[in-house]
N, C-alpha and C positions, 0 to 999 in steps of 0.2 A: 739574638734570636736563637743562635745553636745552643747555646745555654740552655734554654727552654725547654730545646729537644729531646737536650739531653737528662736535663730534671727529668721530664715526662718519661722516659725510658728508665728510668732509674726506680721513680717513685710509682708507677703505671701499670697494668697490664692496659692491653691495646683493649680490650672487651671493658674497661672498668673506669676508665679516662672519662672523666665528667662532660657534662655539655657545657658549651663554649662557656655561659656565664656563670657561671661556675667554679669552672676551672679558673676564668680572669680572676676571680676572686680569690683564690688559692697561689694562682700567682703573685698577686700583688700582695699577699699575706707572707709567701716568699722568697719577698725583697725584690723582685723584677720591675723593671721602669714597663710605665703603661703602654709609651710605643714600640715597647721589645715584645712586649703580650700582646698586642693589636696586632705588629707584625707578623708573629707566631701563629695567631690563631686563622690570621688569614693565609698563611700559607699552609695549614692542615687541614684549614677547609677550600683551599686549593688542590690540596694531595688528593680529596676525598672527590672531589669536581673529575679531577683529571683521572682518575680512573672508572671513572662512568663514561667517560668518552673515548678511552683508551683504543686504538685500535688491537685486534687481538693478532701478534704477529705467534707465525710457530717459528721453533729452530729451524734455520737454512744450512744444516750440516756445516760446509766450510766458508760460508757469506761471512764478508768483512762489514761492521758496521763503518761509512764512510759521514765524518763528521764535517757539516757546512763550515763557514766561516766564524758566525756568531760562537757554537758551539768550541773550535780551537780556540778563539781567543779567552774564551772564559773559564775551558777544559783543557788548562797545561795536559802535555802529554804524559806526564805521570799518573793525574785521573786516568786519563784516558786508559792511559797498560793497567792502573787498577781495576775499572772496570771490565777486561778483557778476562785480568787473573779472577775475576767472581764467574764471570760467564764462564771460563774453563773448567772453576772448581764447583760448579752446578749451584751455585747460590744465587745467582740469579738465569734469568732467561731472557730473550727477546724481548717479552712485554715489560719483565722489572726494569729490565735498566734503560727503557724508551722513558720509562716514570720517575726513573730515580735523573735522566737526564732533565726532563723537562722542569721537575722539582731545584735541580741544582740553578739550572738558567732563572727561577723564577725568585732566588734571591738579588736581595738589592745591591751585593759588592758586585766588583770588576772582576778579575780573575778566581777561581774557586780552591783553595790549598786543597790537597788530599785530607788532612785532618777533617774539615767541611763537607767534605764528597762523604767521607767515615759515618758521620753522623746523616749525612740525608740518606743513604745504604740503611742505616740501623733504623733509621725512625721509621722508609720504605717499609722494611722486613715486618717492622715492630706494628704498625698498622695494618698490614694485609695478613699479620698472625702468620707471618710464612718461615717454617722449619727449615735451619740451617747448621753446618757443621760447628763443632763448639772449637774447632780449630779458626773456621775464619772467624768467630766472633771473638777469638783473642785477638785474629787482625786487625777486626772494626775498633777494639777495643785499645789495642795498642797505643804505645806513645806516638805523640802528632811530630811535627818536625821543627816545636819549639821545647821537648822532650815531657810536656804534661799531659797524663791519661787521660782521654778523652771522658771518660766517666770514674768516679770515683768508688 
């Protein structure tokens, strides 16, 4: 399914991404198994869910966000410090990365590599159309921690 994400961020604007049947069709035209596109498309129409329901948090100056139990075990704490260094470097806010967490939990593996957290950040950004430094998008962009570029 990150594959997908990442196609779509590749081949996409976020304003220009086809409707669902559509797009399955474009996937399955390139080369995607049907339940990596099902799963895909239901968690983009998961993204798009969850931010209509979003609670709208503002900055709390120096508030730590404190993660449950579910969240640690599935958010190694390198996520974690990744997510802090966006919130520092103003690429995300409060409400992004409640979204970008809920979206990471709502894949189907166990623990989430940073490379994975990478791509639900970019796909985030990539859908809500939100302007970010071209500094951290070499970091979304960066080599993962099996040394391949996350996008080509």
């Amino acid at each position: 399914m990150i594959d997908i994400l990442v196609y779509l961020f590749e081949n996409y604007l976020p304003d220009a991404c086809p409707e669902p049947a559509i797009l399955a069709r474009k996937l399955t035209a390139a080369g995607f198994e049907q339940d990596e596109i099902s799963e895909a498309l239901d968690w983009l129409d998961g993204l798009d869910r969850s931010e209509a329901v979003l609670l709208h948090l503002r900055p709390q100056g120096d508030a730590i966000r404190i993660y449950d139990a579910e969240e640690t075990s599935r958010l190694p704490l390198e996520c974690r410090g990744f997510l802090t260094f966006l919130e520092q470097a103003g690429t995300l806010d409060p409400e992004l990365r409640e979204l970008v967490v809920e979206r990471a939990l709502a894949l189907t593996d166990g623990e989430i590599s940073v490379g994975k957290l990478k791509v639900i950040v970019l796909a985030v950004l990539w859908r809500r159309q939100h302007e970010f430094d071209a500094l951290v998008l070499e970091e979304l962009l960066h080599e993962d921690e099996d040394g391949e570029r996350l996008c080509h």
